[in-house]
N, C-alpha and C positions, 0 to 999 in steps of 0.2 A: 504494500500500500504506500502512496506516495504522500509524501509530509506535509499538514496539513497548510492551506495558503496562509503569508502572512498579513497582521493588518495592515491598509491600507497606509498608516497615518506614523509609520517611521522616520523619525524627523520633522515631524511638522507638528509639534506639540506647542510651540510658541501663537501658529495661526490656527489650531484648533481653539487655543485659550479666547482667540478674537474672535470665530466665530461664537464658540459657546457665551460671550458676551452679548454677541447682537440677540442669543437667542434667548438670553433672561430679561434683554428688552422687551422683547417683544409677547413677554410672560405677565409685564409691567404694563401690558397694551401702547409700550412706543416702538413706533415705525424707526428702520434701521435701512441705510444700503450700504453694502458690501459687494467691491469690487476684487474679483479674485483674477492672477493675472500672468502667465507665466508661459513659457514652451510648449507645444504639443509633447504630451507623454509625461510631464511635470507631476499632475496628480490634483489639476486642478477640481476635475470631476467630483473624485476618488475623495479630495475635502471635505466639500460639503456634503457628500453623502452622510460619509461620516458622522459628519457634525449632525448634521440632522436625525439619523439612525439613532442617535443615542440618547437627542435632546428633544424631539420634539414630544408635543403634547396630545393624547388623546383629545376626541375632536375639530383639531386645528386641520386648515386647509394647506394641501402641498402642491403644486404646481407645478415641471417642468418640460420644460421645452429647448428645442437646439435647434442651431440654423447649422447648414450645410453651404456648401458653393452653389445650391441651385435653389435657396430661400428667394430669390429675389423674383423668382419667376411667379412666389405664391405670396405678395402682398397680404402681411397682416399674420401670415399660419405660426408663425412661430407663438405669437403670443398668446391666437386661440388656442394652440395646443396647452400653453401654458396655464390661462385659465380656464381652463375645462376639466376641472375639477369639482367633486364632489354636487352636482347639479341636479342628481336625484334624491331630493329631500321634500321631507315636509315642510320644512322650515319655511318662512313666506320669502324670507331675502333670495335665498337661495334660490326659491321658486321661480322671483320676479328676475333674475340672475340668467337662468335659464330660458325663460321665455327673450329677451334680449337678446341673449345668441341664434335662437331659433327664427325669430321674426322679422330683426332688425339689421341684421348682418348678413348680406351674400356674401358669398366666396369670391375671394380675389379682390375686395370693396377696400380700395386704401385711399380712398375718400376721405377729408374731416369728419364725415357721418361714422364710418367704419372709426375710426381713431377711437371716436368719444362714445362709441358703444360699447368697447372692449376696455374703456378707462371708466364708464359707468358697471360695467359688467364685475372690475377690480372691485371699486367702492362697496358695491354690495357684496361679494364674498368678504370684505376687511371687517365689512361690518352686518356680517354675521357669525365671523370666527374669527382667531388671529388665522393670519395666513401667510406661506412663504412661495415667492417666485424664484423660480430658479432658470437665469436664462444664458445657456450657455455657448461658447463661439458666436461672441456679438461683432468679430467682425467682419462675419459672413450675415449679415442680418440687414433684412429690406430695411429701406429707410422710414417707412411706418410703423413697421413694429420697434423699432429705435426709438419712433416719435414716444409711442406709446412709454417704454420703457425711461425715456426720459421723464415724461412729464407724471412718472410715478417716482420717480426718485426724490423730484423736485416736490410733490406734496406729500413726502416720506412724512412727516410730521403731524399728516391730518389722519393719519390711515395706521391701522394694528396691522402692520407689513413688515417680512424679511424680504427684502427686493434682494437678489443675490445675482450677480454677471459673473462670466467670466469671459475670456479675451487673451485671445496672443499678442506678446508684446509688439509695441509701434505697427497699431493697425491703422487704416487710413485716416485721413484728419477729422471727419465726422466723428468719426466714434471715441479718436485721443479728446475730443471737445465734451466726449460727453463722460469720459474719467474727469478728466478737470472737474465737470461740474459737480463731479462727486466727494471732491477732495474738497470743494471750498464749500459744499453744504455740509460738511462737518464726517462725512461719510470713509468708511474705511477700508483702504487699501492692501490688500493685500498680493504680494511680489513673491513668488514660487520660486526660488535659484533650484541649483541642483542639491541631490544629499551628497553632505559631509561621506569621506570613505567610510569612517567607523557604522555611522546608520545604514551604508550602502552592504559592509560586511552583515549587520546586522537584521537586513533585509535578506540578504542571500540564506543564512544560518538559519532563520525560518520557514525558508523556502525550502531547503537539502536536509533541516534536521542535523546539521552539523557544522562549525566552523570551516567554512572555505577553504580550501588548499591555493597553494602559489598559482596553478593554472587555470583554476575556477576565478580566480580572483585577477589574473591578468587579462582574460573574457571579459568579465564583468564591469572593466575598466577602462572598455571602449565605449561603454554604455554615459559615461560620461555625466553620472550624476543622478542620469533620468531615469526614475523607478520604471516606468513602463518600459524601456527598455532591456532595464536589467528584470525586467521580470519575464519579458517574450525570451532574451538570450537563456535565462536558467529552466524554464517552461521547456524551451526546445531539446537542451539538454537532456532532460530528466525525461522526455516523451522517447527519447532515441535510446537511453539507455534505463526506463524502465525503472524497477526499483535497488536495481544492484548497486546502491549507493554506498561507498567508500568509507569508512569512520572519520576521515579529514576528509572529505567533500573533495577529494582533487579530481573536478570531473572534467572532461574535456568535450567538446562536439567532434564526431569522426569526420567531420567533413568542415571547411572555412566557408561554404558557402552558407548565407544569413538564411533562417529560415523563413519558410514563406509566410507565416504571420507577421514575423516584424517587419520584414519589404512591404507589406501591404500599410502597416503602421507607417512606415518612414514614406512610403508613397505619399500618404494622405500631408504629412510635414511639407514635401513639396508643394502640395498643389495651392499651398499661401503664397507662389509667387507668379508671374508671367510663365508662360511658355516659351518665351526668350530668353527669359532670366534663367529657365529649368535646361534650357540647351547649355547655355554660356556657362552653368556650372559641371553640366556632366562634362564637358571641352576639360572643365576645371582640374575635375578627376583622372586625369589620364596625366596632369600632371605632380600630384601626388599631394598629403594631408595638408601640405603647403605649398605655395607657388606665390609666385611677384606677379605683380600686375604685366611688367614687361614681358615676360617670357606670354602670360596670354594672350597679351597684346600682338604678341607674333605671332604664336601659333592661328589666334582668329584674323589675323590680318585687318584686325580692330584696332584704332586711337582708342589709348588711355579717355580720353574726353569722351571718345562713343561709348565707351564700358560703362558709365558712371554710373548713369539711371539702374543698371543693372544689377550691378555691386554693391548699390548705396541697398537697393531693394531688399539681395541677398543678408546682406550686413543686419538689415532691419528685421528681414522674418528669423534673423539666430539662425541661419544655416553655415555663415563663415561671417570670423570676428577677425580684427583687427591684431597681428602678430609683430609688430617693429615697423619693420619695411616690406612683410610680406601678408599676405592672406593666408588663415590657416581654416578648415570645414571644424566645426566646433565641434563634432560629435565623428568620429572615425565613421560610426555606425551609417550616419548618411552618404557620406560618400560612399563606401562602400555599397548601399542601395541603387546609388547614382552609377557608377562603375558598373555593375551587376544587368543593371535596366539595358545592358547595351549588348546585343550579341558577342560571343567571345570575336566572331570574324570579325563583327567592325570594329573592338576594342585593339585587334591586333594591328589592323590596319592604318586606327587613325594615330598608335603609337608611331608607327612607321614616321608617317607624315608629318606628327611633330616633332621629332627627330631629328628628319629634316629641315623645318622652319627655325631650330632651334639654334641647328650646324649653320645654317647660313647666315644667322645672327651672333655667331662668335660666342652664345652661351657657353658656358660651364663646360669641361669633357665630360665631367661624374653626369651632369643632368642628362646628355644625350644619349651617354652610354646607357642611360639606364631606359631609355625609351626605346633606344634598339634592344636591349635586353627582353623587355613588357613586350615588344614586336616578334619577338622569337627564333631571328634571326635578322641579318642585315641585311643580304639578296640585291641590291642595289649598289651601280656605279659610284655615287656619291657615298656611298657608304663605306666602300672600300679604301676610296684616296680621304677620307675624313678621317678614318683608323689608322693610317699609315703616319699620320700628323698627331694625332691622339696619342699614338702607341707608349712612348715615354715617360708622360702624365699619367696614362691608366695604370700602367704596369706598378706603378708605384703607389698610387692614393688607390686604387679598388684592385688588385691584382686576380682578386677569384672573376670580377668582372670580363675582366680585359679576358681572362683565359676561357669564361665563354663565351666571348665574343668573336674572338679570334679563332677560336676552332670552329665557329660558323662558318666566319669568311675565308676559312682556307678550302672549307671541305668543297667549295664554287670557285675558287681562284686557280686558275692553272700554272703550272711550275712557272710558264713561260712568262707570263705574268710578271713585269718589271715591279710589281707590289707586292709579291710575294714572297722577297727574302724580307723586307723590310716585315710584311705579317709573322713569319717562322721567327726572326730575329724576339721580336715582342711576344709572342707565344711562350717562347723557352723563357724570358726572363719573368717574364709574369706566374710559369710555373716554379720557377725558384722558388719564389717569394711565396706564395701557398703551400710550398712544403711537397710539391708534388714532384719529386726527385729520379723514381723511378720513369716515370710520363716524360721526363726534360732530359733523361741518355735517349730514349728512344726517338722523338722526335728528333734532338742531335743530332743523333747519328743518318737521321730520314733526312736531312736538309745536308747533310758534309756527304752525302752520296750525290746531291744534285747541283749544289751551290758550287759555284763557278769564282766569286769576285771576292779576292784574295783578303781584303779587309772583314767583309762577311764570314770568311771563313776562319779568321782568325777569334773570330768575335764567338762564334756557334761554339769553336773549340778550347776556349776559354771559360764559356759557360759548361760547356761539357765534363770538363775537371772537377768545377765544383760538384755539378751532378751526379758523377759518377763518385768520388769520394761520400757524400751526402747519405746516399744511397747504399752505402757499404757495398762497391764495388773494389774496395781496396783503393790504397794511394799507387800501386802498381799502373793501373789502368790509367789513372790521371798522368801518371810522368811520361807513359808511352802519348795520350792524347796529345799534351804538350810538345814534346821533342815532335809527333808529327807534321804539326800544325810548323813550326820552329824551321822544319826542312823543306819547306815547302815553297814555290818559287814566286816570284814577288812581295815578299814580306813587307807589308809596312815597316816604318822601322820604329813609330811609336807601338805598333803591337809586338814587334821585337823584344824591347824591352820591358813590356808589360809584362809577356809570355816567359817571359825568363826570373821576373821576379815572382811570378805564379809559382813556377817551377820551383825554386828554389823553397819556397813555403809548401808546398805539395811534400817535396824530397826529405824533409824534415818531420814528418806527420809518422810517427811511431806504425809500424805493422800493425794491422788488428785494433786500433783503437779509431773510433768512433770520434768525428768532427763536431763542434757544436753546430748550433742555426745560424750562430755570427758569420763565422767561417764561409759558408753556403752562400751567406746575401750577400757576401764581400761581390759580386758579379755586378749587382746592381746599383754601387755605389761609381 
């Protein structure tokens, strides 16, 4: 059996304390609004149920209603959902309550008449019971049932009312206008951040029946605060693996793709923005948790100035915050959703592409490398004399990189290939440096069977020494590589004397013992 869920309300004991206030107001018969206000997946909902579940009073009237993206097509419905409540009574208010909505109200009627029948309709519910509205995602809400909800806020004082909203942060300017008017009628605010890690550990160990482990816990910390999503990520876990639960909780997902409840969650997080904006960030995604404005700027072949509306938007619905000089997705988990929403072929594809928007803007080697990398191979001309240019830089700051990248481009490069000792050269030293010592004799010795120009092959057989020493091929093997390299006809005379002070430290390395790592990267220095 799986462990029972836990409360909703871990970490939010300060804004339960605020509602359980409003609602001994209104035990007091005074009218109250509360503004509740935070990220989708926050637990704005999940609050006030709460609150309400525990406090309200036999008899009292409860209300709610929620707008969608497609309220605005139904003039008014959110709030008759709202009050349509409790209308089959004896009671006469009630009665005349009802007959109001029956009579006097069409559908879709966002007329003054509709307004002031659903604000007459409120009156007589307040004042037949205390009563709470609950109306929530107001800023998906037609501008009538706004009206409505306004001008109950504003006679909050004449009415036995818990007027209760909630809102994702910086919603359009209508509605930021009608938080203000709640902050300066005395009304109270409440701001949802994310939880604290300890409440978030805390939240997990109810859910698993047990303190988290290191991997359950580094999961759970992509989730970035947000209960709903730490709860879809441990939800999906425990469905996959059942109840074979761990005594330390170290549970992992078999699989890094998000499940398909929380993509549908993190879907709904997008759709607060444009369809422009939802493009320009999946673009976003392919350049990874964080990215500069300029690198997008190239890749969309968009002015910083054209971006702005878009950015400014993204910024505003919390999908990516402000990081130095860079933009970072606030929550791994959306990007990730964004990333995901895109076929693996076009994901491959349009890494390719920025790739190359990137190369040709002198970006970074690490950034581009790492897009041909997400491309899955390099396959392309540009790609080959970019690597060739790259090779020194990579081999050095990403070395596992460079090694597979380079054994892409060779397995398409033909010998013949004027770029392809320059490839082999950087291969073998990028394999140094990973420690891959066995892989860098053979390659070696795969390139001093073909390699013709006497610098390159001094070079190959230099690295070779180290490698074959490395690799405990004996320091034997190393002094014969050397002395061949040493006899061989056009010697540089700088590799001359390199090749002979190699040797000389080669010649000195006791039988049978074993080189350190130092020793080995001496190639790459």
């Amino acid at each position: 059996m799986l462990p029972t869920r836990p409360p909703r309300w871990v970490g939010r004991e300060h804004e339960l304390t605020v509602l359980r206030a409003a609602i001994e107001a209104l035990v007091r018969g005074e009218g109250t609004v509360v503004w509740i206000e935070g990220e989708p997946g926050i637990g704005k909902s999940s609050l006030a149920a709460e609150a309400l579940a525990e406090a309200v009073q036999p008899g009292w009237d409860v209300g709610w209603g929620g707008a969608d993206q497609f309220s605005g097509r139904l003039p008014l419905r959110v709030m008759q959902d709202c009050l349509q409540v409790r209308l089959n009574s004896s009671d006469p208010r009630r009665t005349h309550a009802a007959s109001l909505l029956r009579d006097r109200l069409s559908p879709g009627d966002a007329s003054v008449n509709g307004i002031e029948v659903l604000l007459l309709l409120a009156d007589d519910l307040c004042a037949a019971a205390p009563t709470v509205l609950v109306v929530e995602d107001l800023q998906w809400a037609d501008e009538a049932s706004l009206a409505v909800w306004h001008d109950l806020a504003v006679s909050i004082s004449q009415l036995r009312l818990l007027l209760i909203g909630t809102c994702r942060p910086t919603p359009h300017r209508e509605v930021e206008q009608f938080r203000t008017a709640v902050v300066r009628g005395g009304g109270q605010v409440i701001t949802l951040g994310p939880l604290a890690e300890p409440d978030v550990i805390a939240l997990v160990t109810a859910m698993v029946g047990a303190s988290p482990g290191e991997r359950l816990r580094r999961l759970t910390a992509q989730a970035a605060g947000n209960p709903l999503y730490v709860r879809e990520l441990v939800d999906a876990v425990l469905r996959e693996q059942g109840a074979a639960i761990c005594p330390v909780a170290d549970l992992a997902p078999r699989s890094e793709q998000l499940p398909v409840s929380l993509t549908a969650v993190l879907d709904d997080r997008l759709s607060s923005v444009s369809a422009e904006t939802a493009q320009l960030l999946r673009t976003a995604t392919l350049l990874g948790a964080r990215f500069t404005v300029t690198d997008l700027s190239a890749v969309l072949r968009r002015s910083a100035l054209d971006m702005t509306v878009n950015l400014q938007e993204a910024i505003s619905a919390g999908i990516v915050d402000a990081a130095g000089t860079e933009l970072a997705f606030r929550h791994p988990l959306i990007r990730q959703a964004l990333y995901e929403s895109m076929p693996e072929a076009l994901r491959t594809a349009l890494h390719a592409e920025v790739a190359r928007e990137l190369a040709a803007t002198g970006t970074d080697a690490l950034s581009v490398a790492q897009q041909l990398s997400a491309a899955r191979r390099p396959g392309a001309d540009w790609a080959r004399a970019w690597l060739v240019q790259a090779v020194p830089v990579l081999a050095t700051r990403a070395p596992q990189l460079a090694v597979e990248l380079l054994r892409w481009e060779l397995e398409t490069t033909p010998v013949v290939d004027e770029a392809w000792d320059s490839l082999t050269v950087g291969l073998i030293r990028a394999m140094l440096a990973v420690c891959a010592y066995q892989e860098a004799v053979v390659q070696a010795n795969r390139a001093l069977a073909v390699m013709t120009d006497p610098a390159r092959r001094c070079e190959i057989s230099w690295m070779l020494a180290h490698a074959q020493v490395s690799a405990g091929h004996g320091s034997d093997n190393a002094v014969y590589t050397i002395r061949r390299a040493l006899g061989e006809a056009g010697l540089p005379r700088m590799w001359e004397a390199r090749l002979l002070a190699e040797l000389g430290m080669v010649e000195r390395i006791p039988r049978g013992i074993d080189v350190s790592r130092t020793f080995a990267t001496q190639a790459l220095t």
